[in-house]
DSSP file (Angstrom, degrees, kcal/mol; ACC not computed):
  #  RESIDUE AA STRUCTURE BP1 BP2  ACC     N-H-->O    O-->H-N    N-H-->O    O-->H-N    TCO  KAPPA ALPHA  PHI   PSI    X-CA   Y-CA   Z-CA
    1    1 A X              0   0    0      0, 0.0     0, 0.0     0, 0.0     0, 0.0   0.000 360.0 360.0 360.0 131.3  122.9   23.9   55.7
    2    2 A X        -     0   0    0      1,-0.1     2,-0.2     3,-0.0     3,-0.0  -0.079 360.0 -90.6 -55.9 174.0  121.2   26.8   58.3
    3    3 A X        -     0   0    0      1,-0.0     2,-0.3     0, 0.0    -1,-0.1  -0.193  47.0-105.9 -76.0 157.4  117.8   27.6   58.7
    4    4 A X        -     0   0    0     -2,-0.2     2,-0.2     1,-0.0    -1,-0.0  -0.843  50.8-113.6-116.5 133.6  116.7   30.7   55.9
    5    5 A X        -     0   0    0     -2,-0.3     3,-0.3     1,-0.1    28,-0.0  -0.336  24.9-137.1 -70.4 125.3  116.4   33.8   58.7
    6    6 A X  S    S+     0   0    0      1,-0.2     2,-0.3    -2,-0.2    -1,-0.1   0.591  93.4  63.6 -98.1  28.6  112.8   35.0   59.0
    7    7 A X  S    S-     0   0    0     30,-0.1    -1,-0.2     4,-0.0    30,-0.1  -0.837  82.8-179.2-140.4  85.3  113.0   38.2   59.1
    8    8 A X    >>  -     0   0    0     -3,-0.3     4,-1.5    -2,-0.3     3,-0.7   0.116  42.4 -93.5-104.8 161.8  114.6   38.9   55.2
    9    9 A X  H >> S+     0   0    0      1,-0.2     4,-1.0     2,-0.2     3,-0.7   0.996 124.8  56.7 -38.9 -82.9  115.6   41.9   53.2
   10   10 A X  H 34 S+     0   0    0      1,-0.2    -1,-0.2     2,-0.2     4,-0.0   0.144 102.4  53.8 -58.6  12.7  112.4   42.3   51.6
   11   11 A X  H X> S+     0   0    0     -3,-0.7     3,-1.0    -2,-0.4     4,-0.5   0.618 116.9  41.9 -87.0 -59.6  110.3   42.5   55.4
   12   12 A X  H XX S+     0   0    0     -4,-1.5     3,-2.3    -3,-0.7     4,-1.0   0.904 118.8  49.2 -76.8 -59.6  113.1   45.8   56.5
   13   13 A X  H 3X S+     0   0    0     -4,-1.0     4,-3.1     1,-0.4    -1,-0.3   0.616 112.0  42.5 -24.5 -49.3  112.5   47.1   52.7
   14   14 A X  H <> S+     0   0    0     -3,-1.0     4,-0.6    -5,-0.2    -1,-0.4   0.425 116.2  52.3 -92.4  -2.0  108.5   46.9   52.9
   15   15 A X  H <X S+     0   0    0     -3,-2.3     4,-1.7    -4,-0.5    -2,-0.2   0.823 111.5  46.1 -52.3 -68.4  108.9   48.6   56.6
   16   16 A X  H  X S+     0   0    0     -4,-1.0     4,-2.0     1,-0.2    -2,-0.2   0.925 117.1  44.8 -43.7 -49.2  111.1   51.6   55.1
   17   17 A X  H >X>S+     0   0    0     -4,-3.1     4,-1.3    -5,-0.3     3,-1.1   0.991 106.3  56.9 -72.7 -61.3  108.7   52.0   52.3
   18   18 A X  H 3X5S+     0   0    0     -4,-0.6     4,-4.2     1,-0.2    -1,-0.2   0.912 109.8  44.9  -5.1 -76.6  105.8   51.8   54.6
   19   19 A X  H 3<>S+     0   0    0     -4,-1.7     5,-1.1     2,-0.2    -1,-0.2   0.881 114.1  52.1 -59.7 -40.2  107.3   55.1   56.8
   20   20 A X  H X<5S+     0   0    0     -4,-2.0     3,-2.6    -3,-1.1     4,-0.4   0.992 110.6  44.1 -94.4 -65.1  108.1   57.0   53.4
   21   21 A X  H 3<5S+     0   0    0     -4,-1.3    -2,-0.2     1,-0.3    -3,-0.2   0.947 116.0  49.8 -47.7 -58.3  104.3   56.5   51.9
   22   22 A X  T 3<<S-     0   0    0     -4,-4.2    -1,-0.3    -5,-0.5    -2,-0.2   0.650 119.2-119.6 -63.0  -6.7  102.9   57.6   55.8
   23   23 A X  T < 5 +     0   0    0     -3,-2.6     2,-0.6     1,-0.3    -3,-0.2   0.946  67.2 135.2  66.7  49.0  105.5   61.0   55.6
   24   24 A X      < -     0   0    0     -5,-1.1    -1,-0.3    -4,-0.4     3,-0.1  -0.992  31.0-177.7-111.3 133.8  107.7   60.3   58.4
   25   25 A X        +     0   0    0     -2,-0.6     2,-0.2     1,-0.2    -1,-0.1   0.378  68.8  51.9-112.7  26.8  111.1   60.9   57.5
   26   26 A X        +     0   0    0     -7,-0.1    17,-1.9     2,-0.1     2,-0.3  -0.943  61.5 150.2-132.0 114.2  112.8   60.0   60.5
   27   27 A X  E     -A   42   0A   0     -2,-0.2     2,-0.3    15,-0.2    15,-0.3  -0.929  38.1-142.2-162.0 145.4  111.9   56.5   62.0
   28   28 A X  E     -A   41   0A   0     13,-1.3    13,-2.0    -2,-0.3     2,-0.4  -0.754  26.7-158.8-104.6 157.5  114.6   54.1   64.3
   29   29 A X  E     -A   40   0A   0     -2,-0.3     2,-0.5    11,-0.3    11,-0.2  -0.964   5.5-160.6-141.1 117.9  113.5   50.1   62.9
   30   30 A X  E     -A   39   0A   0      9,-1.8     9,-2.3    -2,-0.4     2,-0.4  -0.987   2.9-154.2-109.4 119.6  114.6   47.5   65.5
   31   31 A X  E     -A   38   0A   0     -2,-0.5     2,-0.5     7,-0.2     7,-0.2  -0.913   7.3-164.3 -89.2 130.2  114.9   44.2   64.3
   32   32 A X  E  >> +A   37   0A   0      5,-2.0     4,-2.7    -2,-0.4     5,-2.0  -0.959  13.6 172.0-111.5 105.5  114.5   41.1   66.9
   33   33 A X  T >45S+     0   0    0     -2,-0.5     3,-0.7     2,-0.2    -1,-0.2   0.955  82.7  50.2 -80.6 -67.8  116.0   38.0   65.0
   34   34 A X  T 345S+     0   0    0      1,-0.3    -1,-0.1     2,-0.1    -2,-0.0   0.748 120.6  30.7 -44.0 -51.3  115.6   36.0   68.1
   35   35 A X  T 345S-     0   0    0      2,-0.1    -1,-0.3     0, 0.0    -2,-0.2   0.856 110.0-125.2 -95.0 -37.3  111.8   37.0   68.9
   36   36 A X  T <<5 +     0   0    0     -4,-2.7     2,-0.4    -3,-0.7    -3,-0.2   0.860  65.1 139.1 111.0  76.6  111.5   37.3   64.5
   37   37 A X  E   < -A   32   0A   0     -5,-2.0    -5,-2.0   -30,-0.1     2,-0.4  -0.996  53.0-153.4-145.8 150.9  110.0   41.3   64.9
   38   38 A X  E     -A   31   0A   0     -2,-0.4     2,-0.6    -7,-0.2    -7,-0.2  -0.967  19.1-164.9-124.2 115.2  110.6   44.3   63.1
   39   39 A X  E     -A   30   0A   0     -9,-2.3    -9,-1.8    -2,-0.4     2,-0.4  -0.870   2.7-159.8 -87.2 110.4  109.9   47.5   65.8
   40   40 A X  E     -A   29   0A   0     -2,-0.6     2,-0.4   -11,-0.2   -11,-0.3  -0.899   1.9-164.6-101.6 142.3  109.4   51.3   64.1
   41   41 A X  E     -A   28   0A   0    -13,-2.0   -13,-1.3    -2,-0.4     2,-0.5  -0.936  22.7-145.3-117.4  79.4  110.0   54.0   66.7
   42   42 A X  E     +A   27   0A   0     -2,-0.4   -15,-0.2   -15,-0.3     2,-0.2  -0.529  53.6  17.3 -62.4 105.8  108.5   56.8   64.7
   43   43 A X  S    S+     0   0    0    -17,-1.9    -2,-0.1    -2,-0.5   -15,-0.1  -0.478 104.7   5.7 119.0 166.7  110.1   60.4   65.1
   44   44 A X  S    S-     0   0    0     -2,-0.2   -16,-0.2   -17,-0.1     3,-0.1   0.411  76.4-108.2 -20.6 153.8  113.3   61.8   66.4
   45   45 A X        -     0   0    0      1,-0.1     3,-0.1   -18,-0.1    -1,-0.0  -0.117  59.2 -62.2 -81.5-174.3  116.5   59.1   67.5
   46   46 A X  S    S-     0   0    0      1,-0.1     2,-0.5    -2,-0.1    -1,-0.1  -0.041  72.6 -98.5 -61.5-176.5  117.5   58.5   71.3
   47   47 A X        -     0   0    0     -3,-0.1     2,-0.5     0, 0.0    -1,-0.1  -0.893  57.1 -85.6-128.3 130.7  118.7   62.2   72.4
   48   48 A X        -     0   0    0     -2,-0.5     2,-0.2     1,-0.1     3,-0.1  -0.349  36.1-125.7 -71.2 114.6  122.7   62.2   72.1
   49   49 A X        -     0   0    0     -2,-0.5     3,-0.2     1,-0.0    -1,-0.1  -0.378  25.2-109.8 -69.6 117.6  124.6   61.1   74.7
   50   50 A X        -     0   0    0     -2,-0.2     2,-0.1     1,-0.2    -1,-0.0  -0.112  57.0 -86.5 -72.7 174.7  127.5   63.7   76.2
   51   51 A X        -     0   0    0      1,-0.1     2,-1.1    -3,-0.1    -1,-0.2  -0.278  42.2-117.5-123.5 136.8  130.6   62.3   75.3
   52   52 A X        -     0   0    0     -3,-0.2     2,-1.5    -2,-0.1    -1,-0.1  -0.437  15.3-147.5 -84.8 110.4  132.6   59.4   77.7
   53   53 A X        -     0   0    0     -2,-1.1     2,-0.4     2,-0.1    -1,-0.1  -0.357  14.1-173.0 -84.9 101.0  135.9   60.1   79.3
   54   54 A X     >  -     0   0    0     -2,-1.5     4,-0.6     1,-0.2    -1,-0.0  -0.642  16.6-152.3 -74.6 134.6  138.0   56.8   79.5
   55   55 A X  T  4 S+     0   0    0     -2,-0.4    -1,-0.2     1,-0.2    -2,-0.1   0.402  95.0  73.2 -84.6   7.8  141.2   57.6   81.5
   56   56 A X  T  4 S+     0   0    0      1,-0.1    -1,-0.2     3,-0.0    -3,-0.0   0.885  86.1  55.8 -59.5 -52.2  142.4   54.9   79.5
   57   57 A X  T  4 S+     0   0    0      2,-0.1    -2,-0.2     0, 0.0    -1,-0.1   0.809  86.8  97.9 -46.6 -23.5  142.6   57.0   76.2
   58   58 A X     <        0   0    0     -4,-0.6     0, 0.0     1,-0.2     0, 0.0  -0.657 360.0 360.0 -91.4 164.7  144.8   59.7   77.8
   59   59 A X              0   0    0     -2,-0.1    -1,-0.2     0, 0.0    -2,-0.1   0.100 360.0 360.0-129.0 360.0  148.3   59.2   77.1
């Protein structure tokens, strides 16, 4: 039988709800299993990255 993870459903739940009661509605949540952390990055995502051309893809 494994080890029970410590960093459950009910930790990212009570982090989401958290951010919704403070009125952010945008927030990135990093989870660290390894290090057992939950990280909120409050506000806009990473800024979208222009698009990769693999010369593989072209036919």
């Amino acid at each position: 039988m494994s080890k029970r993870a410590a960093v459950g459903h009910d930790d990212i739940l009570r982090v989401l709800k958290a951010c919704k009661r403070a009125g952010y509605e945008k927030a990135r949540v990093h989870i660290s299993l390894r290090e057992q952390t939950i990280d909120i990055m409050i506000g806009e995502g990473a800024p979208e990255q222009p698009p990769f051309h693999n010369p593989w893809d072209d036919e």
